[in-house]
The first five atom37 places (N, CA, C, CB, O) and aatype in JSON, in Angstrom:
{
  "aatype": [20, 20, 20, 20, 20, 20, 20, 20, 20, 20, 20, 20, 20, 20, 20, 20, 20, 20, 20, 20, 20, 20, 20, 20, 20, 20, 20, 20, 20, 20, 20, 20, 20, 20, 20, 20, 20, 20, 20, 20, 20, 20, 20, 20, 20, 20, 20, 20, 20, 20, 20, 20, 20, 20, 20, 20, 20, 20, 20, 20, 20, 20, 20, 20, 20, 20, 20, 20, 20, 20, 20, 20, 20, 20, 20, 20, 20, 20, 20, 20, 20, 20, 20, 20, 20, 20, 20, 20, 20, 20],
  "atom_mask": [
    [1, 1, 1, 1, 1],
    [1, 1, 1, 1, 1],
    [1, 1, 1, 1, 1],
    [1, 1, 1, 1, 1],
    [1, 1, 1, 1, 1],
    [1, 1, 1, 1, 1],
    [1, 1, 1, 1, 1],
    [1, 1, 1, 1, 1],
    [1, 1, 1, 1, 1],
    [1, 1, 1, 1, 1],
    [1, 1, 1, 1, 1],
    [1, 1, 1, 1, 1],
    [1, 1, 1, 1, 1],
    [1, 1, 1, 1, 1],
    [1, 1, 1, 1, 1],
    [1, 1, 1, 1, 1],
    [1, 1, 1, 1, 1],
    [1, 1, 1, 1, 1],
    [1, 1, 1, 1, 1],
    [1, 1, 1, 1, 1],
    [1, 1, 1, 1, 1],
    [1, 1, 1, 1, 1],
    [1, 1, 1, 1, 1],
    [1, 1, 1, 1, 1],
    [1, 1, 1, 1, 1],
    [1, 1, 1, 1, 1],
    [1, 1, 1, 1, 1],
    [1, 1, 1, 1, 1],
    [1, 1, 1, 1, 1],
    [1, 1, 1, 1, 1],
    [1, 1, 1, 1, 1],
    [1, 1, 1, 1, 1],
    [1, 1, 1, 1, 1],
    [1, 1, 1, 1, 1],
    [1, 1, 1, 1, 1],
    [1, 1, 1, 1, 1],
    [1, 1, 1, 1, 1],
    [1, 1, 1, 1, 1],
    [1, 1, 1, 1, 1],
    [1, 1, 1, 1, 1],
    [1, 1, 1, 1, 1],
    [1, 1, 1, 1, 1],
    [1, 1, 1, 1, 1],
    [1, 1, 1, 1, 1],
    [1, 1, 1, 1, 1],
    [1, 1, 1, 1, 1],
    [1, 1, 1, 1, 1],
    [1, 1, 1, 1, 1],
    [1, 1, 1, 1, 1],
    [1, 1, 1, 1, 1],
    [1, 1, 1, 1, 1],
    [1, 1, 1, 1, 1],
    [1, 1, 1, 1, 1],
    [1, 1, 1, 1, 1],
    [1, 1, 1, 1, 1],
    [1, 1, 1, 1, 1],
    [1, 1, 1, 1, 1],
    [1, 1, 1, 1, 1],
    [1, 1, 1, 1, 1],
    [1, 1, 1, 1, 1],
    [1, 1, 1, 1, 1],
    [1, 1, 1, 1, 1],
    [1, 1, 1, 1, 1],
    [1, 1, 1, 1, 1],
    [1, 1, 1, 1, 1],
    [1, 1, 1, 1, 1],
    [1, 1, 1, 1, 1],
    [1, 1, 1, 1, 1],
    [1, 1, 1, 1, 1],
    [1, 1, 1, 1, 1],
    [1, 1, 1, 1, 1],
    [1, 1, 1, 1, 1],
    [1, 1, 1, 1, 1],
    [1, 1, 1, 1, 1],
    [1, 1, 1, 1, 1],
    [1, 1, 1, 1, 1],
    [1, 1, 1, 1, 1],
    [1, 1, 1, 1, 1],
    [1, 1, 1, 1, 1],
    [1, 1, 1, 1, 1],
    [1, 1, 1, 1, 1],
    [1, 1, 1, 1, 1],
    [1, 1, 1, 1, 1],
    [1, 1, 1, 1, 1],
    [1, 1, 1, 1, 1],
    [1, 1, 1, 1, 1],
    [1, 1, 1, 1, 1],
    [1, 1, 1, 1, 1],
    [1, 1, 1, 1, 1],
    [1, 1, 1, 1, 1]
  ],
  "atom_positions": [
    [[50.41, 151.34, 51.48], [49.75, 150.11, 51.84], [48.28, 150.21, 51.42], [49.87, 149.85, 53.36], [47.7, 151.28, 51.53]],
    [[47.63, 149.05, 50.89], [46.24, 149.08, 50.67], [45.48, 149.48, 52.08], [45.79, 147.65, 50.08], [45.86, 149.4, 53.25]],
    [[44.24, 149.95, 51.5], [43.8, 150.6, 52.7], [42.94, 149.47, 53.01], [43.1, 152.1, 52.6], [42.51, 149.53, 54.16]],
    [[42.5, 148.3, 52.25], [41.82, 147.01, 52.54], [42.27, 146.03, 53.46], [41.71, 146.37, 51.47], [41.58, 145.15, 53.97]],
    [[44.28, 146.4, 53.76], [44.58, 145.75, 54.82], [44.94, 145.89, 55.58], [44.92, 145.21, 54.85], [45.83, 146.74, 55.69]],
    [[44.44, 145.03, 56.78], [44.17, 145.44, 58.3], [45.11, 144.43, 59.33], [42.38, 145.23, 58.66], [44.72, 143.36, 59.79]],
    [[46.32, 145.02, 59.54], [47.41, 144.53, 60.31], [47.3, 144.72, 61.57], [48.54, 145.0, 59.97], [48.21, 144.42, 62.35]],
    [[46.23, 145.22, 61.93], [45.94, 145.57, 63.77], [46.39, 144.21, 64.74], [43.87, 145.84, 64.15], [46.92, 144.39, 65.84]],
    [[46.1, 142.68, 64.13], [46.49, 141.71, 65.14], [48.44, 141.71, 65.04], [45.6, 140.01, 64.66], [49.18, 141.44, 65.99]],
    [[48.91, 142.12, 63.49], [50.31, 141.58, 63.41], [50.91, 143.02, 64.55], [51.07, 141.46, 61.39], [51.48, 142.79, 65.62]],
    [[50.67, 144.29, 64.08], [50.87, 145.7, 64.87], [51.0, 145.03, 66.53], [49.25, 147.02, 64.6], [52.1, 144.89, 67.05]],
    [[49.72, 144.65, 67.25], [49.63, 144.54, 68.38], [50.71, 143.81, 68.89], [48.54, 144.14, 68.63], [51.13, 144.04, 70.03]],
    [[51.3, 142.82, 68.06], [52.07, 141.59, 68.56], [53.68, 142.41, 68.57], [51.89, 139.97, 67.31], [54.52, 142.32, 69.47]],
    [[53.8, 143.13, 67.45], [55.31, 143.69, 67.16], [55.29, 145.44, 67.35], [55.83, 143.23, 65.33], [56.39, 146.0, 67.41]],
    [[54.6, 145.91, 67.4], [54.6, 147.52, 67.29], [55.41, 147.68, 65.9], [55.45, 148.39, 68.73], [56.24, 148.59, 65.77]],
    [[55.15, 146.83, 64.96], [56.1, 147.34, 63.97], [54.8, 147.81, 62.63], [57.48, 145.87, 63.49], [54.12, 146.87, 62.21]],
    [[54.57, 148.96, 62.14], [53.49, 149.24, 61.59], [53.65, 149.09, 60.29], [53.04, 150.35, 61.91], [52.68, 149.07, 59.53]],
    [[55.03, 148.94, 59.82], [55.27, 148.47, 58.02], [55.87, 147.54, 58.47], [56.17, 149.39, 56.73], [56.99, 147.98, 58.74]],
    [[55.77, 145.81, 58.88], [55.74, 144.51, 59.16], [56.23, 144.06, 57.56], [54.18, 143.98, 59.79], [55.8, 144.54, 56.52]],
    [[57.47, 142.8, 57.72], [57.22, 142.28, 56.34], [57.19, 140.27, 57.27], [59.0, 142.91, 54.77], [57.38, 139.77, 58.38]],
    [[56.9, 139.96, 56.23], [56.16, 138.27, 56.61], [57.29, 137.29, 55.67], [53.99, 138.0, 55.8], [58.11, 137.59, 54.8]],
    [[56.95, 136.17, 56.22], [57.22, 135.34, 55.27], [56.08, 134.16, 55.25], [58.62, 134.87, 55.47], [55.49, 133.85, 56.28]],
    [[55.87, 133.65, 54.19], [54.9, 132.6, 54.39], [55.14, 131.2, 54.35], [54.04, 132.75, 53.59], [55.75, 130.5, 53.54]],
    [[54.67, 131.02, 55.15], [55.15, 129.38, 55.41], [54.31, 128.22, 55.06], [55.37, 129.1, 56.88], [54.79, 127.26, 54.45]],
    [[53.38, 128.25, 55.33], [52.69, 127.06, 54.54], [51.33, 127.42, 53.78], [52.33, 125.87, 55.58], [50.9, 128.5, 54.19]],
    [[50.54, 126.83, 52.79], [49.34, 127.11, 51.85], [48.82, 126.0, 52.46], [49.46, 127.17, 50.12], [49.54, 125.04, 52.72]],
    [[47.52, 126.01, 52.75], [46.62, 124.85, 52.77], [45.21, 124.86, 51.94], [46.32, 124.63, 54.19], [44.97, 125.75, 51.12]],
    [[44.32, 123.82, 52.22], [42.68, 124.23, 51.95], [41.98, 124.01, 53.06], [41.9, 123.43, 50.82], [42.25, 123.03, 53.76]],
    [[40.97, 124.89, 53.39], [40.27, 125.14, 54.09], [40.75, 126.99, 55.05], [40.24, 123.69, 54.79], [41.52, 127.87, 54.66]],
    [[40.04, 126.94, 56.1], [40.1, 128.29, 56.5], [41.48, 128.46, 57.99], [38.26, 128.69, 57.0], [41.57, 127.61, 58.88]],
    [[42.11, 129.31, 57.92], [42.44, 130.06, 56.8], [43.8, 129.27, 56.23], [42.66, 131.7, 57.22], [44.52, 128.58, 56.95]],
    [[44.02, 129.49, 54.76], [44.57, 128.52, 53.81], [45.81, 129.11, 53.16], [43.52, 128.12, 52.74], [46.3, 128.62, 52.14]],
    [[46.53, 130.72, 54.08], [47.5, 131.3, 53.99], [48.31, 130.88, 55.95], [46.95, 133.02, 53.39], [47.78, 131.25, 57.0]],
    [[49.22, 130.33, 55.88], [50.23, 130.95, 57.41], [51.31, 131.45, 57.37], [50.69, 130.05, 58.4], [52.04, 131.11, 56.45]],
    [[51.7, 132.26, 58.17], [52.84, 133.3, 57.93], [53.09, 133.96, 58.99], [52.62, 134.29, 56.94], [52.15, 134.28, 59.72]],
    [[54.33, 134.29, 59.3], [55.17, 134.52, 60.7], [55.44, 136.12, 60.22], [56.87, 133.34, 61.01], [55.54, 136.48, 59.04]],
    [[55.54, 136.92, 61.31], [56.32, 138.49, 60.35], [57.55, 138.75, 61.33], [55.06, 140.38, 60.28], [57.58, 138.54, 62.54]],
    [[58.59, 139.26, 60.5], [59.78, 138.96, 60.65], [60.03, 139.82, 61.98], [60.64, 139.23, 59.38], [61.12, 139.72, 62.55]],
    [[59.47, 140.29, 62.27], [59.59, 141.63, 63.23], [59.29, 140.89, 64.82], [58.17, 143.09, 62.74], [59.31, 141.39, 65.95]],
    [[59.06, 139.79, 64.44], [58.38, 139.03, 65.78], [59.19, 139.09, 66.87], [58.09, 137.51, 65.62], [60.39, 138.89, 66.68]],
    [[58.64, 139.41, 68.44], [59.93, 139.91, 69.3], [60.18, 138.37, 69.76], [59.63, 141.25, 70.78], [61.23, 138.23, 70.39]],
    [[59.43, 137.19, 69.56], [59.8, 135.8, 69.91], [60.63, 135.03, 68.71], [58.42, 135.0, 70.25], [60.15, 133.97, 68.3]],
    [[61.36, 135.32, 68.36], [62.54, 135.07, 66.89], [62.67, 133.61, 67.71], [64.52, 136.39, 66.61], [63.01, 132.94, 66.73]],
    [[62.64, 132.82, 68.61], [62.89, 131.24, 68.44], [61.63, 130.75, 68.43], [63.75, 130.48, 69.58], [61.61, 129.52, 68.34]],
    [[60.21, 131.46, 68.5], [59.36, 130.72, 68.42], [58.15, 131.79, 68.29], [59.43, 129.74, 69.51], [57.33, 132.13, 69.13]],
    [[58.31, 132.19, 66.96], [57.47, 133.13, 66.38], [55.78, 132.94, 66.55], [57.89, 133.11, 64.94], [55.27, 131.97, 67.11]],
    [[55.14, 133.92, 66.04], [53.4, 133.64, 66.25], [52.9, 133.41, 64.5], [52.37, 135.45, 67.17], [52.99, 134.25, 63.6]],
    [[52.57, 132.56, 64.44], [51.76, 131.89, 63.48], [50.59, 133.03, 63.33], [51.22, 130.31, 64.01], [49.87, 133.27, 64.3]],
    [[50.44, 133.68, 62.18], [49.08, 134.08, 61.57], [48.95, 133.48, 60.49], [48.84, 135.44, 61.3], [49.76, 132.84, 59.82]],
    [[47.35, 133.85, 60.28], [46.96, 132.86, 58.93], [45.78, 134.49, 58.51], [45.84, 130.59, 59.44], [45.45, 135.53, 59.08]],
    [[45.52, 133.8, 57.21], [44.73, 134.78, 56.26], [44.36, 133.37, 55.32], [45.8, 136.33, 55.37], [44.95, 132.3, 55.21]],
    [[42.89, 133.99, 54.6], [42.47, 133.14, 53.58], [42.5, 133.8, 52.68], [41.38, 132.53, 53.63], [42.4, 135.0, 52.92]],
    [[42.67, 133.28, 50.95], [42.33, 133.9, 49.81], [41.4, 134.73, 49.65], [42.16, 133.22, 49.07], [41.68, 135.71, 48.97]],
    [[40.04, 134.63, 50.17], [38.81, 135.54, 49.76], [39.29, 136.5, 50.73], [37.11, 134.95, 49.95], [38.93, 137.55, 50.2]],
    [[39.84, 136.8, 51.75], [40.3, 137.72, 52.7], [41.52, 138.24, 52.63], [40.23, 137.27, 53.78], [41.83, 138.97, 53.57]],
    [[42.59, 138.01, 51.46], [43.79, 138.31, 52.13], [44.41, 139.37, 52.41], [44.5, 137.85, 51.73], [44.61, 140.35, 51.69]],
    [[44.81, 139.11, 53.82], [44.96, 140.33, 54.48], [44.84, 141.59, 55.0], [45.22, 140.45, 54.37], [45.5, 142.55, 55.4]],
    [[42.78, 140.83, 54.72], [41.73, 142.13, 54.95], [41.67, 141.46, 56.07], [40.23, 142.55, 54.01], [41.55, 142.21, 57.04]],
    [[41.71, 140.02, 56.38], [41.54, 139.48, 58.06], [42.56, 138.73, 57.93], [40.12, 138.6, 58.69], [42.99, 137.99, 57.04]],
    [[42.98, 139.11, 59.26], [44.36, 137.79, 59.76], [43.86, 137.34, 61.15], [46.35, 138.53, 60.03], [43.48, 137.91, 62.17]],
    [[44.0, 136.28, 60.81], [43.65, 135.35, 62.32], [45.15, 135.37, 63.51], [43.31, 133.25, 61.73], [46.25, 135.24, 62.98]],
    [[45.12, 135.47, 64.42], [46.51, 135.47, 65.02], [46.14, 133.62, 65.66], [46.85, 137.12, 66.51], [45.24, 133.32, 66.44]],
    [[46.89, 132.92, 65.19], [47.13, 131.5, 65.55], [47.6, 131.0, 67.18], [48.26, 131.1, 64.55], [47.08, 131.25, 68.27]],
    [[48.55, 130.37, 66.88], [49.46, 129.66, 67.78], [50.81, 130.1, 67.83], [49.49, 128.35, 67.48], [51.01, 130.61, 66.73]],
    [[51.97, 130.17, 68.59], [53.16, 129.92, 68.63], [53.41, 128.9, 67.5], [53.51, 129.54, 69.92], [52.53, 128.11, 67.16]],
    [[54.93, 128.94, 66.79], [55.04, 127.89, 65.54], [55.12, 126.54, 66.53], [56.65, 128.15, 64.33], [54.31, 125.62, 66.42]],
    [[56.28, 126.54, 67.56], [56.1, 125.12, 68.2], [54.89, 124.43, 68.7], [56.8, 125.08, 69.22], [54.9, 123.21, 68.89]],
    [[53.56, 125.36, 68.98], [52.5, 124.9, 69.24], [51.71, 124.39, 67.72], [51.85, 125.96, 70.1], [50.81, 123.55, 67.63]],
    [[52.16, 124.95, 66.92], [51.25, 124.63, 65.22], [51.77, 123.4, 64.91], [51.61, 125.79, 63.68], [50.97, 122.48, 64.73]],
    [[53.28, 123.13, 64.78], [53.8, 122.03, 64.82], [52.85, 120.69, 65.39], [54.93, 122.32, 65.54], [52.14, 119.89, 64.77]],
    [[53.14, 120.83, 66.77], [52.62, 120.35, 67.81], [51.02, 119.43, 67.36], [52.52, 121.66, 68.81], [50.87, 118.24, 67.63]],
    [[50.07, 120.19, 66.72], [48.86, 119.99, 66.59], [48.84, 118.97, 65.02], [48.07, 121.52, 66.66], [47.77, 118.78, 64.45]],
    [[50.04, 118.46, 64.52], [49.97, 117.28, 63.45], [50.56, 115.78, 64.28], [51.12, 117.76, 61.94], [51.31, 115.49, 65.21]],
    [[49.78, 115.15, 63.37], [49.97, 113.91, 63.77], [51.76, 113.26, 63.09], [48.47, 113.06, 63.14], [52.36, 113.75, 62.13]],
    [[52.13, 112.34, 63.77], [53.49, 111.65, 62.64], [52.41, 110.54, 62.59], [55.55, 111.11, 63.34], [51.47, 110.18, 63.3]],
    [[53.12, 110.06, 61.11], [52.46, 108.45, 60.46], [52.23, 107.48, 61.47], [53.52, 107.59, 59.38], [51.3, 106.72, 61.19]],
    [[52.88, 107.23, 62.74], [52.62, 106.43, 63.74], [51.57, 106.84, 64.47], [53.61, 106.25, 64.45], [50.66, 106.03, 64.56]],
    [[51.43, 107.99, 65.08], [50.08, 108.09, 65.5], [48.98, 108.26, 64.91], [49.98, 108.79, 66.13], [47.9, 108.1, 65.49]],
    [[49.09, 108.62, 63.67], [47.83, 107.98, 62.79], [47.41, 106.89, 62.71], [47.87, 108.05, 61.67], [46.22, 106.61, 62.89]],
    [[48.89, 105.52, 62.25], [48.19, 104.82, 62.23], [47.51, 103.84, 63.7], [48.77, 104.35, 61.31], [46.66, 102.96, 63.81]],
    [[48.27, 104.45, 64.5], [47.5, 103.87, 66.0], [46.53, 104.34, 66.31], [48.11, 103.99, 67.22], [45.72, 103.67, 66.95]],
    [[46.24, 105.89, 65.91], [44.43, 105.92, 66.23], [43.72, 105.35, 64.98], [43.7, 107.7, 66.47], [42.61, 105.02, 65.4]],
    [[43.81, 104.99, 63.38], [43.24, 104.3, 62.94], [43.37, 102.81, 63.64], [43.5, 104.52, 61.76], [42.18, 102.71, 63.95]],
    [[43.81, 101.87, 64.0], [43.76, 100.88, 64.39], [42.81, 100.17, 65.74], [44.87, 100.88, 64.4], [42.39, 99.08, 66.11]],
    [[42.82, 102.0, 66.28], [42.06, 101.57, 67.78], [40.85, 102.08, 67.28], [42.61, 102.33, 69.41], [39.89, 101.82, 68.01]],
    [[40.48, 103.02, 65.78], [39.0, 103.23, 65.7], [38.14, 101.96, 64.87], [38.78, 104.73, 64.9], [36.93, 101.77, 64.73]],
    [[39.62, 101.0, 64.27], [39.23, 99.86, 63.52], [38.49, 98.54, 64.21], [40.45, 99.44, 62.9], [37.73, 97.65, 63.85]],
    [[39.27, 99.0, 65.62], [39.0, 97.43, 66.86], [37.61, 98.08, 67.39], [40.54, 97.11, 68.64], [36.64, 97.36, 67.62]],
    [[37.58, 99.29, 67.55], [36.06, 99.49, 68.38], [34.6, 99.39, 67.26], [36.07, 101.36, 69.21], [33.43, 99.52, 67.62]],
    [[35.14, 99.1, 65.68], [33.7, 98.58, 64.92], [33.15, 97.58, 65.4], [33.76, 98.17, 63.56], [32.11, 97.15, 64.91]]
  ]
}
């Protein structure tokens, strides 16, 4: 393993010290890697880490539960109902 990366948050969560991941979504902004590791002892509702490109996998952020990451997007309807109520209060 590179010695640049530092699995201490994924370790703490699984005691598993050679961890493998899968990655689940790319975004932009910070951090713009998320990824679950397979070792997770919550297998119906794994822990979300993230890492960014200039960092990867020299820092991992430990996130949310996936049902809580979920959780934190909008569907097209509640978008467009909070645009509509920020349209009436101009």
């Amino acid at each position: 393993m590179d010695d640049d990366v530092d699995l201490t948050e994924v370790i703490k969560l699984t005691n598993d010290k050679k961890p493998d991941f899968i990655l689940l979504f790319h975004s932009y902004g910070f951090p713009d890697h998320y990824f679950i590791c397979l070792s997770d002892p919550n297998q119906e509702n794994p822990t979300i880490f993230g890492t960014d490109h200039e960092v990867y996998f020299r820092e991992i952020t430990h996130e949310v539960n996936l049902e809580d990451f979920f959780n934190n997007f909008m569907t097209k309807d509640e978008l467009f109902e909070l645009i509509k109520k920020r349209i009436q209060t101009l």
